[in-house]
N, C-alpha and C positions, 0 to 999 in steps of 0.2 A: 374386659367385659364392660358394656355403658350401664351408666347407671341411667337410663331413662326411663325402663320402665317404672323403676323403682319412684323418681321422681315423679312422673307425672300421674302417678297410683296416687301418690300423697297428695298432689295440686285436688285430685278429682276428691279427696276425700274433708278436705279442709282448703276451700280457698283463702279464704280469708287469712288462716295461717299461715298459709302460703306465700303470699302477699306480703303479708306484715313483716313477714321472717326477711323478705327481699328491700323491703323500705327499708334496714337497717344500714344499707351501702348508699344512703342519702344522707345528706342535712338536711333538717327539719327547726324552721325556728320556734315551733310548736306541733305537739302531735297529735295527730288527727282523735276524734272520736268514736270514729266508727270507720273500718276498714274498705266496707263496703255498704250503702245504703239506697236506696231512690229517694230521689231529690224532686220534687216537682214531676213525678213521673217518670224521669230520667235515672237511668243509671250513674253513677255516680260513684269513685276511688278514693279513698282517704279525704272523706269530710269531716268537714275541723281543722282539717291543720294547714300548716302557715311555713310557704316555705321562699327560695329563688333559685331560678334555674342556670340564669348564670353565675351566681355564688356556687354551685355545686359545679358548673363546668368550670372556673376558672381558680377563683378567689379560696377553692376549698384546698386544691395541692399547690397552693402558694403557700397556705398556711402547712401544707403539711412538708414541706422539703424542697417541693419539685418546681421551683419559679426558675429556673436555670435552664431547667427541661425545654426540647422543643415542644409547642403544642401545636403550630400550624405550620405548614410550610406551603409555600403559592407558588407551583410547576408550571410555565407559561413558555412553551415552544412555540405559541405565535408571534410575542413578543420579546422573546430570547430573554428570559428573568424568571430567576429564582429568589427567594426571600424565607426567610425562615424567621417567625415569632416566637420568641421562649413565651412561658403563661405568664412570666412577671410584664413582660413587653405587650399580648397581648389584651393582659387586664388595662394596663393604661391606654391602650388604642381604647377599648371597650368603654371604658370610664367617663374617658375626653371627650367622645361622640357620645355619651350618655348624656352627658352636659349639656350638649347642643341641643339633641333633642328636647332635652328640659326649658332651654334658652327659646323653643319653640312653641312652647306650651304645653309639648307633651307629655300627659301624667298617665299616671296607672289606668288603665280600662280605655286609654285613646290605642284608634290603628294607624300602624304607619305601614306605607305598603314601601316594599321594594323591589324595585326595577332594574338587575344588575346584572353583569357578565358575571362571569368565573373569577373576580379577584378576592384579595384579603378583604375587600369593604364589606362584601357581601355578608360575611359572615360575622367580620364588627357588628354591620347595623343591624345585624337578627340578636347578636347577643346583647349588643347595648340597649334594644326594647326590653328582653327579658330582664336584663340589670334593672331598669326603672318601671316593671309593670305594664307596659306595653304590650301591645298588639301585634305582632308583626305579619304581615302576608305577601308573601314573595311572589315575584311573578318574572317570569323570563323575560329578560333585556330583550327588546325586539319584535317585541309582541305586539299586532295590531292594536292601533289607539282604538276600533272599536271594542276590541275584546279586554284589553287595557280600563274603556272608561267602563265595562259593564264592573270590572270589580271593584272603581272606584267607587260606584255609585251604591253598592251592594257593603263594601266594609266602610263606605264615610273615611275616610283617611285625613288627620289631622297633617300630618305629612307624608310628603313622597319622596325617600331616597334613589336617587340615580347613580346613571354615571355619562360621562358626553358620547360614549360609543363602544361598543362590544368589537369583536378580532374576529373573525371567521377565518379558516385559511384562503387566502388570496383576494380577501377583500377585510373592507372597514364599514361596520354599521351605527350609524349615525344613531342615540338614541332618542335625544335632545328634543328631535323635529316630531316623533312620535310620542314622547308622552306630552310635548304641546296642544297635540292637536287631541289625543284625549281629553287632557283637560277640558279642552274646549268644549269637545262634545258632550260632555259627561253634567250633569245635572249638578253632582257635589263638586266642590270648587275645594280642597286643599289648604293649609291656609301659607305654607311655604315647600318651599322643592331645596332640597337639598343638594348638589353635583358634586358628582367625583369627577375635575378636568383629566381625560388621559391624552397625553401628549401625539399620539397618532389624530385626534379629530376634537378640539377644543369646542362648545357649545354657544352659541349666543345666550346670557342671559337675561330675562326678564326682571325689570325693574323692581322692587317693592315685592317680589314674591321669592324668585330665585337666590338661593347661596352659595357661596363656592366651600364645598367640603374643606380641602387643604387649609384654607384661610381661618374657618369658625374653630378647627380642632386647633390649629395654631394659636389660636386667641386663646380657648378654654386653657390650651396648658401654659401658656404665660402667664395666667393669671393663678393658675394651681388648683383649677378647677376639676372634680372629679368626680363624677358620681359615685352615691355609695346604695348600696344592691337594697333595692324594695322588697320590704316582705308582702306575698301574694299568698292568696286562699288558693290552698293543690286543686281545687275545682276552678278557678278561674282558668281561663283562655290563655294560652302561651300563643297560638298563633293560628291563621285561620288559612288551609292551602283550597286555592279553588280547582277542583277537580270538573271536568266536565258533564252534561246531564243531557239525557234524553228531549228534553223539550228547545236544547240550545240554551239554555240559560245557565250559569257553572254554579255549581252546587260547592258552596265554603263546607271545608271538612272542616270544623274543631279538636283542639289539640286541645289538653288539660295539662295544667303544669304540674302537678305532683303524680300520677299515677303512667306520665309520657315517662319521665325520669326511671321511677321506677323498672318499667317494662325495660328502656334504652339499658340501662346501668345493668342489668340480669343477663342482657339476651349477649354482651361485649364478650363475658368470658363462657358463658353454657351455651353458645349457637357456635360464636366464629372464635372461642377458644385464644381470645387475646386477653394479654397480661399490661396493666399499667406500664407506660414506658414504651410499650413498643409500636412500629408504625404499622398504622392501619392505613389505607385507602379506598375510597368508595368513588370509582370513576362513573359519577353521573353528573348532575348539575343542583344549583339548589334551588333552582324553582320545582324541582319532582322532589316526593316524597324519601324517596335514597338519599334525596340531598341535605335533605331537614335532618333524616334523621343517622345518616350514619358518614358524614361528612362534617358536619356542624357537631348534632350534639350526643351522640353516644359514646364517639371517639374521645369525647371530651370530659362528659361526664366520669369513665373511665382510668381517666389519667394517660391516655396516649398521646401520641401524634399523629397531626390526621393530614391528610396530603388531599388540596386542593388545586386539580388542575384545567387549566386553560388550553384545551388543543383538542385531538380527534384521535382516535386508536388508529388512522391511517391518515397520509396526509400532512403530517405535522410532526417530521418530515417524510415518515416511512410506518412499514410496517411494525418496526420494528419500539415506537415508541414507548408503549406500554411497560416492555422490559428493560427500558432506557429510565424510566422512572421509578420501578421499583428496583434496581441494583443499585440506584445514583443514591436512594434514603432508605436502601435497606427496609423496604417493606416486607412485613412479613404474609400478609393477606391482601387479598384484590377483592373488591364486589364490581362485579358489573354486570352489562346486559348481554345475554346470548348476543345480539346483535352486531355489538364491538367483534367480540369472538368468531361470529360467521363476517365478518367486515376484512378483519386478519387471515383469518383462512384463504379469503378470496387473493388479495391482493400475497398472501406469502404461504400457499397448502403445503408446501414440505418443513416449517417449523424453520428455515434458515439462519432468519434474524437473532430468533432468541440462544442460540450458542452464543451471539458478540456481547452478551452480559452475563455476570457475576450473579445468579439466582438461589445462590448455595442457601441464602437465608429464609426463601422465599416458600411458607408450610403449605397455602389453600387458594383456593380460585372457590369464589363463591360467585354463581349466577343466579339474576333475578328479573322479576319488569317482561318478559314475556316466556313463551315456554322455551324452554330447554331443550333441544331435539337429541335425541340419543347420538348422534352421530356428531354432533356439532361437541357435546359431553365427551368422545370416546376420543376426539381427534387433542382437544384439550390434554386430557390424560397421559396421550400418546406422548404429544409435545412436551408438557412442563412435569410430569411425571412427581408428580404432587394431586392428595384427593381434588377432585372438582364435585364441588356440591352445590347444588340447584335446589332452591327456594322458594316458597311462594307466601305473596301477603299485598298488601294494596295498600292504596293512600290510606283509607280508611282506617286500616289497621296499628299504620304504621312501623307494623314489626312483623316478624315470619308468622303466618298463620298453620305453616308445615316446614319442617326442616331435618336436618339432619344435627344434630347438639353434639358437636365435636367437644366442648368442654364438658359434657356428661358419658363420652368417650361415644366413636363415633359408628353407627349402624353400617349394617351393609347398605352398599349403593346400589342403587337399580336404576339404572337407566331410563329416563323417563319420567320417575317418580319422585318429586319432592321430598320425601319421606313421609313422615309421621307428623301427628296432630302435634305444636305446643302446650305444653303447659298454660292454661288460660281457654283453650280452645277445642269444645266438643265437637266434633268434624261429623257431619250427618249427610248420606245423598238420598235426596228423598226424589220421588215422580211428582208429575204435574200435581196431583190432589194432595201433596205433604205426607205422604207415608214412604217408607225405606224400602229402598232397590236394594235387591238381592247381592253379593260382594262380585263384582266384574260387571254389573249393569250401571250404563250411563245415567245420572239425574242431576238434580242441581244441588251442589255444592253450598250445603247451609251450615250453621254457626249456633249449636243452643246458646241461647241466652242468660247469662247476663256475658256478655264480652268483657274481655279482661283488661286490665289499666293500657292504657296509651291509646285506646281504639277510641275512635268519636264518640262523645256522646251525643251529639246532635248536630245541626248542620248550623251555620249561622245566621241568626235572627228569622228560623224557619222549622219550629221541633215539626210541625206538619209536615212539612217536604219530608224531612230523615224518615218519620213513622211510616211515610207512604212510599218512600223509594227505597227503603232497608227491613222493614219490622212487616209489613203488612203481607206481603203473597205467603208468606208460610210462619203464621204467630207461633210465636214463643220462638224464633229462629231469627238470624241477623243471613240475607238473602246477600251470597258473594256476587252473582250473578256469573260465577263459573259452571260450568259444566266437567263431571266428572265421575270418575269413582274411585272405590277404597276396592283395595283385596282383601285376601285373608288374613295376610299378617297388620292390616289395618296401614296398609302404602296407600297415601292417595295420589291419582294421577291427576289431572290438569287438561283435560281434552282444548277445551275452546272456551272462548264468552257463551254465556245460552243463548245470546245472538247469532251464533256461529255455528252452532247446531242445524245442519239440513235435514231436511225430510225431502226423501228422493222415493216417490210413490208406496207414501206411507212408511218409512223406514228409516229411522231418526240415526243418522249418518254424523260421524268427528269431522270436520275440517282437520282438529291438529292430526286424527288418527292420519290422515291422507298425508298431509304433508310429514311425517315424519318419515312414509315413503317415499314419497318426495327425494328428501334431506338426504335420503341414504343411497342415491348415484352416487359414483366419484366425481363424476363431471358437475352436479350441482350443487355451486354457493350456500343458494338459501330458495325459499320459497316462499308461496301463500297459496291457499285456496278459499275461496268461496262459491256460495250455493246462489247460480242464478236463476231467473226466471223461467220455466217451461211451461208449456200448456199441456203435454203430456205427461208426465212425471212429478208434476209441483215446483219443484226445484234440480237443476243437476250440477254437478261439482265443474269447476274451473281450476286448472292450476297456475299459476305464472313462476317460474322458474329464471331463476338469475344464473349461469355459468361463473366456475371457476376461472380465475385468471390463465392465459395460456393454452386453454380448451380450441382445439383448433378442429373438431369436430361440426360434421352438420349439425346444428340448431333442429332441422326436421330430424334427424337420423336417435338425436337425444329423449326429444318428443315425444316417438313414437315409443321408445323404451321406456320412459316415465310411467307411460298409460299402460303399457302391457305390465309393470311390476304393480301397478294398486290393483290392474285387475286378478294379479296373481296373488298378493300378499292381503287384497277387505275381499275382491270376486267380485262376480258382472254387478253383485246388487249395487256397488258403490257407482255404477254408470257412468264411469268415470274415461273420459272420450277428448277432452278438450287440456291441452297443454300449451301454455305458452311463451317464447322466451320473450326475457325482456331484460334489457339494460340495469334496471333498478326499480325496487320494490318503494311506493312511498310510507314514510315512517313520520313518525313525533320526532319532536328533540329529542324523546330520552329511549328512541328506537322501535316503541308498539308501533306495526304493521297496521297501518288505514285499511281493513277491507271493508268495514263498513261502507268507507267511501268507496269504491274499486265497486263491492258488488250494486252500490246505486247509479255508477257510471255505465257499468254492464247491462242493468234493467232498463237504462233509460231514463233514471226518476231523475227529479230535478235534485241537486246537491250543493252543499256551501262549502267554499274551501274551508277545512279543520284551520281553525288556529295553531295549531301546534307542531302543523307540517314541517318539516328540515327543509325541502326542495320543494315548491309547487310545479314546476314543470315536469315532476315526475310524473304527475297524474296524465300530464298530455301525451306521456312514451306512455299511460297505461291505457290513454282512451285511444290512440293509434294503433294498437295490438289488436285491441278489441274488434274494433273499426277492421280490420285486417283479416280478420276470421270472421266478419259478419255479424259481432255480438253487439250489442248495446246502438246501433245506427236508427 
């Protein structure tokens, strides 16, 4: 039997005890004063008290036994290297580069941004900011120097750690040349760059600004240099992740250092059911929000070991690597994106690969980062025959806003549906005017307020923006901008963005509802739909469709069956007429599906390449489809 409801009857009736009862799996160098309070108008977690986040991730199971323990291990199939950090080992990486930083000028309340592939540094120099009070803001190695100098210019960064270039499979990205040339651009000026040289594409350095990483950690521990862990107010900033914003300008989430810990440190064993000691894995990256938080620091906070890797779920070198990495460290949980998952499928749909590994150990497949199609969920099942539970929650959040709490023993699964609200989290779907839709009717997916520890409290150096992009369309509520609903037994589903919401003559239509019929041919991959432009009907549905590997079928012959099953399984209202294939769907680094972009290529409108695209020339296979059937010219 789970005990969930029991638990989250109790959350609902005492937060604050709630709370309090779960800060006690922290160290605290002083304890707060009040559990919960408004600060400045802001909500606010354990005010008063005085705590360090990496003291609790590293320095706290040294002292308690486990400095022997692995805590990190860096999986790099591009690079053919593996490495493995005990906590004793990587307290002193942590320490040494704490130094530096210090050696830099950086103190408590300074930002340091970092710009970094997949390796061990990455998650050094997020931990050695938190050792000394820092700031840190991550941002994906590779990332345009425009986009690059807007978050300079937005966090002020005392320092910028790098690295001389990132591993793609079949190529080498230089990074050295791109965060020069922000610099450049960018209005605030840095006052030193850090480098990690990697031996595949070594950096030119600049004079009087640039350092070489190797060389300053070598100095600090020759000389026995160490830093020792800063005490920070649980309300100060642990780190600021830039999420993107309607207006083009990237909206800094904030991270709080006492109430992130808290929520991280709860959700390890009552969501994904892991025990200190054992290996976790979170296959995303650490500039996305998966990467902050359950790669870097929940695994850690914890007491596990957390596996950080460097490569692609296909490609590097096969299908088959996913289960190449967790039989190799015995992991016992995976989180990753549907998209990995529909990525495997395509390139290996009979499950082949994964008999050539040892997965005896291996309890959960957790999926997150966009929706879940029941069928991409069912094929999983089939294959690793272990629960597969699908999640939802955002940067914002930075933890499950609905799940499924294997550590509180775990619910039926339903296909589809993330589960149930967390603990922290009153789950409301209201209609446009902020009142509640019936249970099976679509609305927008809101949050009473107050939000519970680890979620933003504001955005940074802008409490205006947050009030106005989160608090204002429907007060007293924290606005997901999901669209969705709840049933009867209180499942919520996950339809679309409320951007992604069509109205096809008058008749407020899912995107995801379509593509999960879609999803469910045998012959198709993956999908997307969006609502383009009509003069008749307001908007009508599109779909584009990727084929499985092998599919040696008409492309028209698939088509036409796609459209015949939505209009069998939504009916003609969903008007749904337009199928079309295409090579590859374009996505983010960490997998979300651009149809924003896709349906502004199909209208016509004028569009900027997303920053965060994986491929840009996929857009060109999507505006030659288009182009092909007459749309978007």
């Amino acid at each position: 039997m789970s005990r969930y409801h029991e638990v989250y009857e109790g959350w609902q009736k005492d937060p604050e005890r709630f709370w309090g009862e779960a800060a006690r799996g922290i160290d605290w160098y002083k304890p707060w004063d009040k559990v919960f309070a408004k600060v400045d108008g802001l909500d606010r977690w354990f005010v008063g008290a005085e705590c360090n986040t990496c003291h609790n991730c590293i320095d706290r199971h040294i002292d308690d036994g486990r400095g022997d323990q692995a805590a990190l291990i860096y999986d790099s199939p591009v690079t053919n290297q593996v490495k493995t950090f005990t906590y004793n080992e990587l307290r002193d990486e942590v320490a040494a580069f704490a130094a530096v930083l210090q050696d830099c000028g950086v103190a408590k309340g300074d930002r340091v941004i970092c710009y970094m592939p997949m390796i061990p540094e990455a998650a050094i120099a997020m931990l050695a900011c938190a050792r000394i009070g820092a700031i840190h803001s991550v941002v994906f190695g590779g990332f345009a120097p425009k986009e690059l100098a807007t978050r300079v210019n937005d966090a002020t960064p005392k320092v910028i750690v790098s690295a001389s270039c990132g591993i793609e499979p079949g190529r080498v990205v230089a990074y050295k040349p791109l965060l020069d040339e922000a610099i450049e651009i960018s209005e605030h000026k840095p006052d030193r760059c850090i480098v990690l040289q990697r031996p595949m594409e070594e950096a030119a350095m600049t004079d009087g600004r640039d350092l070489d990483w190797a060389e300053q950690v070598a100095t600090a521990k020759s000389e026995g240099r160490a830093a020792e862990c800063v005490p920070v107010a649980a309300t100060d900033p642990l780190y600021i992740l830039y999420t993107s914003g309607t207006t083009g300008i990237p909206k800094g989430v904030v991270r709080d250092n006492g109430g992130h810990m808290v929520a991280l440190k709860w959700t390890m064993k009552n969501i994904y059911d892991i025990n200190p000691g054992e290996a976790y894995w979170a296959a995303s990256d650490v500039g996305w929000v998966v990467g902050h938080s359950y790669i870097v620091y929940a695994p850690l906070l914890h007491g596990c070991t957390t596996v950080l890797f460097e490569g692609k779920p296909i490609g590097t070198p096969d299908a088959g690597t996913f289960w190449r990495v967790i039989a190799d460290h015995k992991v016992v949980s995976l989180f990753t994106a549907p998209t990995a998952f529909r990525a495997i499928r395509k390139e290996d749909p009979k499950g082949e690969f994964i008999g050539k590994y040892d997965l005896s150990h291996f309890r959960t497949l957790f999926l997150a980062g966009e929706r879940a199609d029941p069928d991409t969920l069912q094929w999983a099942e089939d294959m690793l025959k272990v629960p597969v539970i699908d999640h939802w929650w955002q940067t914002e959040t930075g933890w499950s806003i609905a799940a499924n709490p294997l550590g509180l023993g775990q619910l039926p699964v339903v296909h589809g549906s993330p589960t149930v609200a967390m603990p922290g989290y009153d789950i409301h779907v209201l209609d446009d005017e902020g009142g509640p839709v019936a249970d099976g009717e679509i609305g927008a997916i809101c949050v009473k307020l107050p939000l519970p520890p680890s979620c933003l409290p504001t955005l940074w150096k802008n409490d205006a923006r947050f009030k106005e992009s989160y608090l204002e369309a429907f007060p007293g509520y924290y606005e997901t901008a999901d669209a969705g609903y709840k049933d009867e037994n209180g499942y919520v589903y996950i339809m679309a963005r409320t951007d992604d919401i069509i109205n096809v003559a008058g008749h407020r239509l899912s995107t995801g509802g379509m593509e999960e019929v879609l999803a469910s041919h045998p012959d198709v991959a993956e999908c997307a739909v969006i609502g383009i432009a009509d003069q008749l009907k307001g908007q009508i549905p599109a779909g584009f469709i990727v084929l499985n590997s092998g599919v040696d079928r008409s492309s028209g012959d698939i088509e036409r069956e796609v459209v015949q099953l939505v209009r069998a399984k939504i009916g003609p209202v969903a008007a749904f007429k337009i199928a079309l294939t295409v090579p590859r769907l374009p996505k983010t680094r960490s997998g979300k599906i651009l149809r924003g972009t896709m349906r502004k290529i199909a209208d016509g409108e004028d569009w900027n390449m997303p920053a965060t695209i994986d491929d840009p020339a996929i857009l060109d296979e999507i505006t030659e489809a288009l182009t092909s059937a007459g749309i978007g010219s």
